[in-house]
DORO-231389 format. One record per residue (C-alpha): residue number from 1; z, y, x; residue in one letter. Coordinates in pm, whole numbers. Example, Ala and Ser with C-alpha at 12.3 -4.5 7.8 and 13.67 -1.06 7.14 Angstrom:
<site num="1" up="780" north="-450" east="1230" residu="A"/>
<site num="2" up="714" north="-106" east="1367" residu="S"/>
***
This chain:
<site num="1" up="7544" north="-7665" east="3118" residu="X"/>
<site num="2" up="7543" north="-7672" east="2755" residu="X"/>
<site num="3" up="7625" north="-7342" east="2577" residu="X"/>
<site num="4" up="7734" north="-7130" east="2852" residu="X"/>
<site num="5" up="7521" north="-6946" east="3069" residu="X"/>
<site num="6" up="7543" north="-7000" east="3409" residu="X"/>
<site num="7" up="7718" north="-6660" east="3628" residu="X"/>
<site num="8" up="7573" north="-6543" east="3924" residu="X"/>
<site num="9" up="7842" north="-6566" east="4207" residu="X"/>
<site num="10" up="7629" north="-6554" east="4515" residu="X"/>
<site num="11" up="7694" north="-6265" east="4635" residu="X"/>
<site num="12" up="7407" north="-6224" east="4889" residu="X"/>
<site num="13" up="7140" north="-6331" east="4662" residu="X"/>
<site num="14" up="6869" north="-6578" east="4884" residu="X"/>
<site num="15" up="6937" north="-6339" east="5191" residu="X"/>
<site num="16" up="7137" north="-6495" east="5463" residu="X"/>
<site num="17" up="7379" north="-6192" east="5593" residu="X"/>
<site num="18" up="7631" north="-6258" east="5836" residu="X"/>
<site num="19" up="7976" north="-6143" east="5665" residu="X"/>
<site num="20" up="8167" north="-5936" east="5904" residu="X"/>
<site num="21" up="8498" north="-5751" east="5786" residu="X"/>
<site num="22" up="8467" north="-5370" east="5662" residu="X"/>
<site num="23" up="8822" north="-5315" east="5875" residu="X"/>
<site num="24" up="8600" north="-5541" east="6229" residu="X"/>
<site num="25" up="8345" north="-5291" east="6151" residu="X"/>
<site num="26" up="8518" north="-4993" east="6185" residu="X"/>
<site num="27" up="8731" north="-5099" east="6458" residu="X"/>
<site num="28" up="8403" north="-5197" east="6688" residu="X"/>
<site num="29" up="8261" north="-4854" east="6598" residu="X"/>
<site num="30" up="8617" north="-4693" east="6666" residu="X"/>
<site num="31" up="8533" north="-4896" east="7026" residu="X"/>
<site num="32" up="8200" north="-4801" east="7060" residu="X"/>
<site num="33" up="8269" north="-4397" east="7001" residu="X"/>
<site num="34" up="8536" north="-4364" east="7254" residu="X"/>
<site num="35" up="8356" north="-4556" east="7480" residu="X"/>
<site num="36" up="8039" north="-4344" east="7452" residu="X"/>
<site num="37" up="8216" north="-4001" east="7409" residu="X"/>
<site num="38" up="8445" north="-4092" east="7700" residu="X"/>
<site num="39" up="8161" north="-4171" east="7905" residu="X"/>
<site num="40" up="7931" north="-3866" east="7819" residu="X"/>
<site num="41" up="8280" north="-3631" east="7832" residu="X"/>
<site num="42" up="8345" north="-3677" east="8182" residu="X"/>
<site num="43" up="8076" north="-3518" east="8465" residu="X"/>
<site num="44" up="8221" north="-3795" east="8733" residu="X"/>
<site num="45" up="8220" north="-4097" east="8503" residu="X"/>
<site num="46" up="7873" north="-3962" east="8425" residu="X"/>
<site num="47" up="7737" north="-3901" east="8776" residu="X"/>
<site num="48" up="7920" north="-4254" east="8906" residu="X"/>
<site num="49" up="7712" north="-4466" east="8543" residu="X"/>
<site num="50" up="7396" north="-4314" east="8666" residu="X"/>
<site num="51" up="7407" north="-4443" east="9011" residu="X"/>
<site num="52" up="7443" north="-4805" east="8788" residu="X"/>
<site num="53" up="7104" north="-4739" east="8579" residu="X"/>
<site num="54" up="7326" north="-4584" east="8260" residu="X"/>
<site num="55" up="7228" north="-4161" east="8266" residu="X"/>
<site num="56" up="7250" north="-3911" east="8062" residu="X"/>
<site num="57" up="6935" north="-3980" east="7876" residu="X"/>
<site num="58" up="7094" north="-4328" east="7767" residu="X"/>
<site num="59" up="7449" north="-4198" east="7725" residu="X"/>
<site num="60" up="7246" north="-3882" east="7472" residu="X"/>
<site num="61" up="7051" north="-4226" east="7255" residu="X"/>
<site num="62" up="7343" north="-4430" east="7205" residu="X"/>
<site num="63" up="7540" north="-4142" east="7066" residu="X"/>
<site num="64" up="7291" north="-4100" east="6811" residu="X"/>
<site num="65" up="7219" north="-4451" east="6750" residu="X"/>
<site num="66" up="7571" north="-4509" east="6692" residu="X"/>
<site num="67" up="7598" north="-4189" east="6433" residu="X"/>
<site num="68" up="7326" north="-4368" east="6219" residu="X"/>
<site num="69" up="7502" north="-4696" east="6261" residu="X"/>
<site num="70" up="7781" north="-4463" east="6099" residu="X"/>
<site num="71" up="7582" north="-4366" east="5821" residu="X"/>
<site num="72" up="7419" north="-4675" east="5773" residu="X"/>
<site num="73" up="7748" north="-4847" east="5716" residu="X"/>
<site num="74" up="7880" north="-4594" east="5455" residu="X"/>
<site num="75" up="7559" north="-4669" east="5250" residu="X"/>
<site num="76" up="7615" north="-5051" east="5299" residu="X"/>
<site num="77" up="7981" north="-4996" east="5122" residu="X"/>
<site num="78" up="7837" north="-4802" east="4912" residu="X"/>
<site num="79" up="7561" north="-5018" east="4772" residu="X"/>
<site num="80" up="7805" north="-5306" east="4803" residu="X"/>
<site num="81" up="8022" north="-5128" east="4531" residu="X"/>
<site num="82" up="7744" north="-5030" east="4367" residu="X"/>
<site num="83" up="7620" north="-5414" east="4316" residu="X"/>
<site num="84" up="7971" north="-5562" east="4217" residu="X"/>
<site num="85" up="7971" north="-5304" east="3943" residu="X"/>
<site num="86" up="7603" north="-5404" east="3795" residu="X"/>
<site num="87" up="7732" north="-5820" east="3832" residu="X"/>
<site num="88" up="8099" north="-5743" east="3674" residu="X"/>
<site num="89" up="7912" north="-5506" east="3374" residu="X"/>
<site num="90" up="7683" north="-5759" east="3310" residu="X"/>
<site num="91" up="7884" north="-6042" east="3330" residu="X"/>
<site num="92" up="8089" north="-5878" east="3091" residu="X"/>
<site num="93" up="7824" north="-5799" east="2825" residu="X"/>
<site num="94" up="7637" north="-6116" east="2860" residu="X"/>
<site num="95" up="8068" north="-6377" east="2770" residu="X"/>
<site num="96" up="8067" north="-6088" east="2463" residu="X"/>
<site num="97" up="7671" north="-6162" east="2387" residu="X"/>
<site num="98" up="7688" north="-6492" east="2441" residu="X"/>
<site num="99" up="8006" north="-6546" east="2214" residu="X"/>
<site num="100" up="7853" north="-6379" east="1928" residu="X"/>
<site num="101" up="7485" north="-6614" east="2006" residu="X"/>
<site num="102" up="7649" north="-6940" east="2031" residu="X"/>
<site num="103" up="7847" north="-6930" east="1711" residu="X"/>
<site num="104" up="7491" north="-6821" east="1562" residu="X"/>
<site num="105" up="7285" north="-7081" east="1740" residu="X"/>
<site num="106" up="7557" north="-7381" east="1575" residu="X"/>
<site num="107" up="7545" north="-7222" east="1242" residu="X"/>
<site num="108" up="7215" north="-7187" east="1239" residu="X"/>
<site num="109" up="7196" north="-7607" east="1334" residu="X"/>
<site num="110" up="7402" north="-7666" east="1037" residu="X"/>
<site num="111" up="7223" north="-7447" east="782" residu="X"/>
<site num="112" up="6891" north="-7563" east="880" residu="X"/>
<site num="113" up="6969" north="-7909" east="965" residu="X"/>
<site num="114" up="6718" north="-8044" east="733" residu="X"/>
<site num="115" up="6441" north="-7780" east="751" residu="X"/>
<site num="116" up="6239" north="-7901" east="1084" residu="X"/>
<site num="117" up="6037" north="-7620" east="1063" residu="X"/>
<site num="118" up="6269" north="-7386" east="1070" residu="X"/>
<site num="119" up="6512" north="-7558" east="1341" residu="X"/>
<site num="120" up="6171" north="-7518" east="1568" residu="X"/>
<site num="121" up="6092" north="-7176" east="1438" residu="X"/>
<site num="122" up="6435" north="-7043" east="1555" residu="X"/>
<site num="123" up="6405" north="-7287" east="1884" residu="X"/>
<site num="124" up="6779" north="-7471" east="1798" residu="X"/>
<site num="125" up="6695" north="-7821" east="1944" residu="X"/>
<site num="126" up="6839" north="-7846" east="2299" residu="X"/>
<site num="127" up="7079" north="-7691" east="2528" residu="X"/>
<site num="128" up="7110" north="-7336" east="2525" residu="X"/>
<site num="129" up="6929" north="-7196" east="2936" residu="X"/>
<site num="130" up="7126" north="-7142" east="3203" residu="X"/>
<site num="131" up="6945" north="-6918" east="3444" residu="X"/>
<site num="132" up="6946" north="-6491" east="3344" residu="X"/>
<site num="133" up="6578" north="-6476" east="3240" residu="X"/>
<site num="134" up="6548" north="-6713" east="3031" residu="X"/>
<site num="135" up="6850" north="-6727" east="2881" residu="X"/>
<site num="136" up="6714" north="-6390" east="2734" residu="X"/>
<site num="137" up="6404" north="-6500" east="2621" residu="X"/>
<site num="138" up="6601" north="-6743" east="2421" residu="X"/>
<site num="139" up="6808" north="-6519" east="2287" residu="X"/>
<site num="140" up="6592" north="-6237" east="2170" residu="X"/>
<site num="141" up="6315" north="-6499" east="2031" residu="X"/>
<site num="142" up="6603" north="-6629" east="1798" residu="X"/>
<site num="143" up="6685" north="-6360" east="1646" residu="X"/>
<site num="144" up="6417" north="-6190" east="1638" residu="X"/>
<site num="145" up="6213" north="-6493" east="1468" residu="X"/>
<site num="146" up="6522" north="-6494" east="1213" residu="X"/>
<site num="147" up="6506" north="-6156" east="1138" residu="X"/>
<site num="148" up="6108" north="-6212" east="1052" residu="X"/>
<site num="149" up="6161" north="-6424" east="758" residu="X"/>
<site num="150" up="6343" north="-6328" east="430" residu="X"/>
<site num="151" up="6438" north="-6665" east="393" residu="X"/>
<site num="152" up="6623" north="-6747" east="670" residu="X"/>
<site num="153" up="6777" north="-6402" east="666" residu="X"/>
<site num="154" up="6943" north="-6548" east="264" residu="X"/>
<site num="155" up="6969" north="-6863" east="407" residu="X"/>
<site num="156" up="7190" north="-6748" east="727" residu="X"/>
<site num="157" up="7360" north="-6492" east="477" residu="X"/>
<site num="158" up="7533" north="-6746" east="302" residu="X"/>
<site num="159" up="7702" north="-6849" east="652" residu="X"/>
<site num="160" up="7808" north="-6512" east="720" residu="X"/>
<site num="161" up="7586" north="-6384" east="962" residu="X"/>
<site num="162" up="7423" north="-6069" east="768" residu="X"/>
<site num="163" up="7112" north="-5932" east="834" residu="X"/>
<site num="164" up="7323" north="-5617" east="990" residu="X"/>
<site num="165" up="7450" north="-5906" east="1240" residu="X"/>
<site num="166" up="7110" north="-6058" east="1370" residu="X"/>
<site num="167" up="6945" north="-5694" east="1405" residu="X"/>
<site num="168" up="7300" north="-5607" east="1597" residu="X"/>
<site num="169" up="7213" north="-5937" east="1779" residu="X"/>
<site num="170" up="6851" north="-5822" east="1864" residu="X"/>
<site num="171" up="6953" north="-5472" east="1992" residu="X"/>
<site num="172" up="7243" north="-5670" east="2242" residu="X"/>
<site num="173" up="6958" north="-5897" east="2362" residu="X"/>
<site num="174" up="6735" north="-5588" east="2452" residu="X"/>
<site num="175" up="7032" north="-5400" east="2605" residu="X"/>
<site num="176" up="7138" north="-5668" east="2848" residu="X"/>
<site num="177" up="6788" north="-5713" east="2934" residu="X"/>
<site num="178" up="6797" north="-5376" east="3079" residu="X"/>
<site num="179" up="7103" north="-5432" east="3222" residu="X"/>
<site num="180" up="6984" north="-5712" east="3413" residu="X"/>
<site num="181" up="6743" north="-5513" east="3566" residu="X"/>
<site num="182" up="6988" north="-5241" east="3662" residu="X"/>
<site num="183" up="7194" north="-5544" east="3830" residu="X"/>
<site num="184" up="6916" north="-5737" east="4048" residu="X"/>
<site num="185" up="6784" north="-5351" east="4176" residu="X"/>
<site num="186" up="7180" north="-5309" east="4245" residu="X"/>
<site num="187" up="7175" north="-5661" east="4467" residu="X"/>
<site num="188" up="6807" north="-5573" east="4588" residu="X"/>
<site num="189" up="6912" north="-5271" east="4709" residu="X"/>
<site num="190" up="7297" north="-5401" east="4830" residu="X"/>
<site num="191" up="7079" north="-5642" east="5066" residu="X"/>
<site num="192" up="6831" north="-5404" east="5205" residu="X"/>
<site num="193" up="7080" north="-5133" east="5318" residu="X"/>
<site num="194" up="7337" north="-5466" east="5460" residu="X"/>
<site num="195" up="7001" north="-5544" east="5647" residu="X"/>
<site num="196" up="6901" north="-5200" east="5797" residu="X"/>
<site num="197" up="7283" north="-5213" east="5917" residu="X"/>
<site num="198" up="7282" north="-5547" east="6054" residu="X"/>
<site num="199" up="6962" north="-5440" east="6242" residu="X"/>
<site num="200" up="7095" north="-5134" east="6377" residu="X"/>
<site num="201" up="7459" north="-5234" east="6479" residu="X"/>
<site num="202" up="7264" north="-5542" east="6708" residu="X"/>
<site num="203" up="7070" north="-5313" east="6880" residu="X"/>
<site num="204" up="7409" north="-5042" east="6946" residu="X"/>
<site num="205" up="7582" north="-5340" east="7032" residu="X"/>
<site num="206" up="7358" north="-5454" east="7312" residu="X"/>
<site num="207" up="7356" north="-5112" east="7435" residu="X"/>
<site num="208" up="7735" north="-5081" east="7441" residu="X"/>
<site num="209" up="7759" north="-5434" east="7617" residu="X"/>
<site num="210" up="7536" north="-5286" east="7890" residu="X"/>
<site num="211" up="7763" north="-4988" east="7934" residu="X"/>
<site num="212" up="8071" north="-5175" east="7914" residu="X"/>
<site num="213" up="7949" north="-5454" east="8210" residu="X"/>
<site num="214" up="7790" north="-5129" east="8416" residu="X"/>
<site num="215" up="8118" north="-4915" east="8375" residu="X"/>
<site num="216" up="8347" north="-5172" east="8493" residu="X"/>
<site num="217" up="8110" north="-5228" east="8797" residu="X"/>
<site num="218" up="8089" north="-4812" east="8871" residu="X"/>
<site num="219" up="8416" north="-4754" east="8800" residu="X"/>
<site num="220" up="8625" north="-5075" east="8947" residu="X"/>
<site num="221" up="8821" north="-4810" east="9174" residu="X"/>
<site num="222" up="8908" north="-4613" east="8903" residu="X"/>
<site num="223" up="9142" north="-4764" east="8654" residu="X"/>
<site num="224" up="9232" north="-4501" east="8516" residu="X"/>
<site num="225" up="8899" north="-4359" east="8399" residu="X"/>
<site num="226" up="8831" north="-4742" east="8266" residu="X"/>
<site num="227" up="9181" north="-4669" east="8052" residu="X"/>
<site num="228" up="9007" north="-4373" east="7924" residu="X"/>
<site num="229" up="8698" north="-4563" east="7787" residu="X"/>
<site num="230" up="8914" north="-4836" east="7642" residu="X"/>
<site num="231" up="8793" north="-5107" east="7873" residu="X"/>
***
């Protein structure tokens, strides 16, 4: 890339988290609750699982299991919001910053074209970076080594970037900086809760494939009660 800088689309960072459906999600909890309620509801359905290995004790864990699977999954929306907001804010700040930059950066190669020491000074030869971090660097070092020098602030003047304009520059370069921070601990923290979840909802749905395979075993002779559970 050349003079743009290069947008983070990955939405899962380096983490590898299998995608599953918000709409699958609820609909396999939906499963799970009736299925659990149901069961722990009922004294004969209750009496006829623990003659299978499934009692009470088990019936009283996966309840709770599956309200912090619940909760867990709220705060996984959540912090998925949360991190699309940080990546469309930023992405939004850093097209406007980058805009106003470029236009400098090219300017700057034609006003200085014949001064080597200040084309290296203000760090114009090559392409502009492409990754967050040091695309920042970049951009703060230029104009902050601009606005160092009196000369290159008449120099850039006379191209009609003021010294208002490079200090406005510097001040942009600092804020996104911060706002890259708030973005990557929006993602950081968008993975961690997607990964408590994913932990938790394996282990319920073990436990519910137990129940499932014991209560159509217990209760073969009882279609009815099977209706109940949704099975």
């Amino acid at each position: 890339m050349d003079e743009n800088v290069k947008k983070d689309v990955n939405e899962t960072s380096e983490v590898s988290v299998k995608r599953k459906s918000s709409s699958s999600i609820e609909d396999k909890l939906m499963r799970a609750e009736l299925l659990i309620k149901g069961s722990a509801a009922d004294e004969e359905i209750k009496l006829s699982l623990k003659k299978y290995g499934f009692g009470e004790e088990k019936l009283v864990y996966a309840a709770a299991l599956l309200n912090e699977v619940k909760d867990l999954f709220l705060v996984k929306e959540n912090e998925k919001s949360g991190k699309k907001d940080a990546v469309e804010s930023f992405n939004k700040m850093m097209d406007s910053i980058n805009e106003t930059y470029v236009e400098a950066v090219k300017l700057a190669r034609i006003a200085f074209k014949n001064n080597k020491e200040i084309y290296s000074f203000l760090g114009l030869s090559g392409k502009r970076e492409g990754k967050y971090a040091l695309w920042i660097v970049q951009l703060k070092s230029f104009y902050r080594n601009a606005l160092s020098r009196a000369d290159i602030i008449d120099v850039l003047s006379q191209y009609n970037i003021s010294e208002e304009t490079l200090r406005l520059g510097l001040r942009n370069a600092e804020d996104i900086e911060t706002e890259r921070i708030d973005m990557e601990r929006e993602k950081s923290e968008s993975v961690t809760s997607t990964n408590n979840f994913n932990k938790k909802l394996k282990e319920l749905e073990g436990i519910i494939s137990d129940l499932k395979k014991i209560a159509l075993i217990a209760l073969k002779n009882n279609p009815g009660w099977l209706k109940r559970l949704g099975l």
